[in-house]
N, C-alpha and C positions, 0 to 999 in steps of 0.2 A: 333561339329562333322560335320555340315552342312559345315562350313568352310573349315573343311581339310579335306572332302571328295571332294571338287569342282573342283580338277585337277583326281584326280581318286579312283571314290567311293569304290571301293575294298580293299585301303589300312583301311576305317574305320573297315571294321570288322577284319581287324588282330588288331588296336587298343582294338576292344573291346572284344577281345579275348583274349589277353594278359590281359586285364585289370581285367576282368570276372575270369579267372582263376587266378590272382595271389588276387583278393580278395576271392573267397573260399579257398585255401590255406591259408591265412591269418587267415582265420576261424579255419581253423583244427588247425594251431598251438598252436592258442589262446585255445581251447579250450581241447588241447591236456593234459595242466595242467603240471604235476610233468610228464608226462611222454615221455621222450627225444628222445626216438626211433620216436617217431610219430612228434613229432616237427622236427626233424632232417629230416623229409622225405618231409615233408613240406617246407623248405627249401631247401631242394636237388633240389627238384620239380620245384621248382621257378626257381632255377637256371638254371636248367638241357634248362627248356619252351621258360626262356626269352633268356638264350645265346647262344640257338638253331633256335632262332626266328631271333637276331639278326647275325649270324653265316651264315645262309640261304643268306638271302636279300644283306649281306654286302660282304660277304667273298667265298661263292659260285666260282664268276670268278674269282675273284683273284687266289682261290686255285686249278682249273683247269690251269688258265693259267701257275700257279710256276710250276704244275708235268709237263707239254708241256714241258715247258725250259727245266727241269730235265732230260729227256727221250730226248730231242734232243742234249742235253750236254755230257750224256752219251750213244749217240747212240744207243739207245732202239727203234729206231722208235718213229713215230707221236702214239699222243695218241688221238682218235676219243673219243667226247664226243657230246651231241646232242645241237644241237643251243638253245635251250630253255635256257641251266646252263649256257651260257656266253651272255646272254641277260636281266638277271633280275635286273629289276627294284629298284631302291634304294626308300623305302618308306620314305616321307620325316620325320625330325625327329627320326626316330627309334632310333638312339643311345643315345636320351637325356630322351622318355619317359619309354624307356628298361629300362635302368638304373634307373629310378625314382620309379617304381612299381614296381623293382628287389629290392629296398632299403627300402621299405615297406614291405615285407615278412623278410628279415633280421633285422631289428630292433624290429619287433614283435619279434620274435625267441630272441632278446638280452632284451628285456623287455624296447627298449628305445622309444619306442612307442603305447597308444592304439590305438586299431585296429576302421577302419571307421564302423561307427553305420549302413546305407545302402550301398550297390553298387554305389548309386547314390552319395552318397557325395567320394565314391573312386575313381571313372569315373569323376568327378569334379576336383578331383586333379591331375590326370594323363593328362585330357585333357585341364586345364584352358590356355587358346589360348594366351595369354603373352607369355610365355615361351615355350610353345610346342614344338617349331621345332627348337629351339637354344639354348636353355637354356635362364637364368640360372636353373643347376641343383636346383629343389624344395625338400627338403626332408618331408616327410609327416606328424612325429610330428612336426616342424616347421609351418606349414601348415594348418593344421587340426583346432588348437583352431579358426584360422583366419575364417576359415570358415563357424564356428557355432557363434564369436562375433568377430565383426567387426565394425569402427567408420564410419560415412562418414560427409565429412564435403568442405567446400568452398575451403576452405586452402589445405586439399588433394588433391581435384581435380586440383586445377592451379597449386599446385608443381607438379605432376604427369604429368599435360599439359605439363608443364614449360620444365622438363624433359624427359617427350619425342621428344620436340621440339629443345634441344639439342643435343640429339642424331640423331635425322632426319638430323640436319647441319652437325656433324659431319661426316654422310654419303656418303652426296650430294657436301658438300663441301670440306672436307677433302680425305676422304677415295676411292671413284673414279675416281680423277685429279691423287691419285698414283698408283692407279692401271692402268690407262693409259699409265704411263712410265714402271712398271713395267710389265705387256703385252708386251709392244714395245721390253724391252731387253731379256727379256727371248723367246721371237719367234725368234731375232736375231740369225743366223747363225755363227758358229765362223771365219767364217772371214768378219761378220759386224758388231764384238763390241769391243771396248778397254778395254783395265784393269780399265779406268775410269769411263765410261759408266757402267763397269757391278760391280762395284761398288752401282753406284749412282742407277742401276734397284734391285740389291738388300735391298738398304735402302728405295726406294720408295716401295717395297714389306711391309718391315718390318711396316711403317708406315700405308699401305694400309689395314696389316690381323688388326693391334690395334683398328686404328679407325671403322674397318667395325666391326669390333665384338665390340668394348664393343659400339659401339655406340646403336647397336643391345639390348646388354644389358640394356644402359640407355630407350631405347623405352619399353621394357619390366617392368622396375621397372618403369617406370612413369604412361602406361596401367596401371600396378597391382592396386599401387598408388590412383588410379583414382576409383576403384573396391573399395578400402579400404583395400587391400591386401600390405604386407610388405614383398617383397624379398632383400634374401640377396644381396649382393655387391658381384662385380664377376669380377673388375679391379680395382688396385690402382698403377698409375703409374709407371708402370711393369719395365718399360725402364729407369729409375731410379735406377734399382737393382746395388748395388754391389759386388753380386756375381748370382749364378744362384741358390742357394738352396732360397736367397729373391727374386728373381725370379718367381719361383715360387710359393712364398707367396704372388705377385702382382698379378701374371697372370693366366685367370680363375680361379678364387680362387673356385668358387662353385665344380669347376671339382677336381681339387690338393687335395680338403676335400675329397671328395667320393674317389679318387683312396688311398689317403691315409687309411682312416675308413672304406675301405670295401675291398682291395685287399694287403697294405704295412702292416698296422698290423696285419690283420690275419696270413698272409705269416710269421710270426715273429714279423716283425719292427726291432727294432733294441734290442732286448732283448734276443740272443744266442749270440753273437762276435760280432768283427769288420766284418769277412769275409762272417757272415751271412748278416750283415745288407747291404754288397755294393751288395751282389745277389741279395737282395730283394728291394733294388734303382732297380736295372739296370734291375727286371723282373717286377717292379713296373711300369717305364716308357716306356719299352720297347712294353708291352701293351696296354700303355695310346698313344703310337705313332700311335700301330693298330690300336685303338678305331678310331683313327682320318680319315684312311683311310685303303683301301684294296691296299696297294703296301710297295715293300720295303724298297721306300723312305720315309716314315713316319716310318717306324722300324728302320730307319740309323736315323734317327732324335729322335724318343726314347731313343737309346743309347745314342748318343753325350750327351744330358741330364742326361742318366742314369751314363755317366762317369763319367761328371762337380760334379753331385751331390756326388759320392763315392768320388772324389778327393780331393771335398771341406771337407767331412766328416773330412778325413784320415790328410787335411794340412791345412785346411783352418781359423783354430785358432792358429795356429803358430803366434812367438809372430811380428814376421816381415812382415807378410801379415794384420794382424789387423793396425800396424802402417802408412801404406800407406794412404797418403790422398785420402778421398773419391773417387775422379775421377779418381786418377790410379787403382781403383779399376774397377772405373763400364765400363771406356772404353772400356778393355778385354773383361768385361765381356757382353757389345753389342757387341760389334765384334764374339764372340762366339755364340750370338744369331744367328745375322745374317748368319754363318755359317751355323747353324740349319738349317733356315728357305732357303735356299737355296734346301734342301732336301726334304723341306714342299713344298716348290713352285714347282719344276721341275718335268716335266710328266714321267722319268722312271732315271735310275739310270749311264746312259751313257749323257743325259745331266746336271746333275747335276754336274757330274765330269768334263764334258766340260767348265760349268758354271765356277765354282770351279778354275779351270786352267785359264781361262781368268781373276779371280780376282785374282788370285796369280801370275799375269805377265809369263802364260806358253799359251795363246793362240793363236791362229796364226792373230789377229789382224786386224786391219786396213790400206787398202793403204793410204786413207786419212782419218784421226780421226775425221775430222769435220763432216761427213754424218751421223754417227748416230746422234753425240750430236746438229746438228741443227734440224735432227728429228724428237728428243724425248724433250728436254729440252725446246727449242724457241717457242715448239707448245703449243696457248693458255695459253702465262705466264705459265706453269708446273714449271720451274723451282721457279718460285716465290709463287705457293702452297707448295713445297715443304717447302721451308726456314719457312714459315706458319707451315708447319706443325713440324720442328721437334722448332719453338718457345713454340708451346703449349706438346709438347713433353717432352722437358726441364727444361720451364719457368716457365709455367702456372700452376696450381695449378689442378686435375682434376675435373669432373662434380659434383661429391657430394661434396668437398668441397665448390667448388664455390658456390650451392646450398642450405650448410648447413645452415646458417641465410637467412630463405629464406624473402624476403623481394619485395612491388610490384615492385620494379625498375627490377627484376630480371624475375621475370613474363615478363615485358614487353618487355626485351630484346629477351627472347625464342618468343614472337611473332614475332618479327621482322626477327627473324632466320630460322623461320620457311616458313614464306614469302619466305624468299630469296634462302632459301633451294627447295620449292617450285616451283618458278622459274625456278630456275636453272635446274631443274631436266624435265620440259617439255619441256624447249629449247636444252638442250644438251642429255637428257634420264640418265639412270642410270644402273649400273648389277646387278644383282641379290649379296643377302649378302654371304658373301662368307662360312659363316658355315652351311650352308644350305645344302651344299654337304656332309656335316661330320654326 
């Protein structure tokens, strides 16, 4: 608590208010017995606390700013609101621990979990500082036995090292060389980027969100690791998918469970029709886009996923799309990413289309094509991080495989990595992880 109070100690007491209140609620349910009205309320409850808690902090400006638009679109006049609602503060974390002690009141209620024995061991799992502010999502039966028996041992701790010392390279080394180009193209004005350049800024994006988050991830499960704690796996080489519903079985996998077991299936899932289950995709992700941020470039980005995935449903087992070899499968089906995440990346929804236009050969160009690409590409070998990066992208096998027989030679390389990662990061600095913001 001392830790995530250290940038601004006000956000600990909505942590532990939230957390306070969804474990007495937890209590009423539990002890509500055979009787469903009172359980039901207790879950309303939770929900009503935490997605009004996070509704506030996240969505507040957003939703002043959209009625602005609204009312100056339709000529209604400006709509005065007070500088307070379009100045609040994004509490870090809020979206990863809301949802974790929102999934703790709902599984008590579904009987898939007992409820914590004190406050203190609830507040333990809401707040265990691994995960806190990025996940991965922790679910609390999951969780919970870990916390009352647990092993510790030599071998845990250097794989935990090992692994977090991984992910530190992949940070340092990987993931802020492309976010360097991809900054460079996306500040780019459209008449100082090529169709090729803004190619090449959205694939260093695509590279830059992978490695910064699961690398995030690997730091996370190797801390746990080190505690004696075992989380789940929250990337398996995503960019590998050959279509976008495996896609999503690679990527944040902690996240794609919860939105599934706590919003797709309730909603349905797929057990009223076909036309039920593509509304319940597309209101499925369409949400998981909000979750991500407060604009409507992350709900354009929703969708696109929410379509792939209804379109894969509806065609995607035809017997001529199964017969394609693998790679005419997954190219599309990056390429589609990458169109996503153009939506992910861009600060409002007139550059992205800008964006968009300049990689689809519609923008207005370069007099001379060489000024950005010696810019962005020549500066500090990037181009040769890059070719690095999509080797281990493609090639390479990911971190818990590599790790799975763990062995001292493998230890000793995450030292060396860690060194060098190290290094690097106080001669040249580093940014902040990019889910930090979500």
């Amino acid at each position: 608590m001392i830790f995530y109070g250290w940038w601004n100690p006000w956000f600990v007491l909505l942590m532990l208010g939230t957390t306070t209140l969804d474990y007495n609620l937890g209590r009423m349910i539990v002890s509500a017995g055979e009787n469903l009205k009172r359980k039901k309320l207790g879950v309303v409850l939770s929900v009503v606390s935490n997605l009004g808690a996070l509704a506030f902090f996240k969505y507040t400006a957003f939703g002043v700013e959209s009625a602005q638009s609204l009312a100056k679109a339709m000529h209604w006049g400006h709509i005065d609101v007070p500088e307070f609602f379009q100045n609040i503060v994004l509490p870090a974390g809020i979206s990863f621990y809301v949802f974790q002690s929102l999934s703790y009141c709902i599984d008590l209620y579904r009987g898939h979990a007992k409820p914590a024995q004190t406050l203190l061991d609830f507040t333990c799992f809401v707040s265990l500082f691994p995960h806190l502010v990025a996940g991965p999502i922790v679910r609390y039966g999951i969780i919970a036995e870990q916390m009352r028996h647990r092993e510790h041992s030599v071998q845990k701790v250097t794989y935990g090292l090992t692994r977090f010392s991984f992910g530190l390279a992949k940070k340092i080394l990987l993931a802020d060389p492309m976010g360097s180009i991809a900054d460079s193209a996306f500040a780019a004005g459209p008449t100082s980027l090529t169709q090729f350049s803004a190619w090449l800024g959205i694939l260093a994006y695509a590279f830059q969100i992978y490695f910064d988050f699961s690398a995030y991830s690997d730091m996370a499960i190797g801390l746990a690791r080190t505690l004696g704690f075992y989380f789940v796996e929250n990337f398996d080489s995503p960019y590998k998918s050959a279509s976008i519903t495996e896609f999503w079985r690679r990527w944040h996998m902690s996240l794609s469970a919860f939105l599934r077991d706590y919003l797709y299936i309730p909603l349905g899932g797929n057990r009223a029709g076909s036309m039920r289950t593509y509304i319940n995709l597309m209101l499925t992700m369409l949400i998981g886009g909000l979750w991500h941020g407060a604009s409507w470039t992350f709900v354009i980005w929703g969708g696109i996923h929410g379509i792939m995935l209804s379109v894969e449903r509806a065609f995607g087992r035809r017997v001529v799309w199964q017969r394609l070899p693998k790679l005419a499968k997954e190219v599309p089906t990056f390429v589609i990413v990458l169109i996503g995440w153009v939506f992910f990346r861009a600060e409002n929804l007139d550059a992205a289309c800008g964006y968009l236009s300049t990689m689809f050969g519609h923008g207005d160009g370069l007099a001379d094509p060489a000024l950005i690409l010696e810019k962005v590409i020549t500066r500090d070998w990037l181009f040769g991080h890059m070719i690095v990066c999509a080797l281990a992208v493609w090639l390479m096998p990911n971190t818990q495989t590599i790790l799975r027989d763990f062995v001292w030679w493998k230890a000793v390389l995450g030292g060396v990595l860690f060194l060098v990662a190290v290094s690097m990061m106080f001669a040249r600095g580093h940014s902040p992880f990019l889910y930090f913001q979500f």
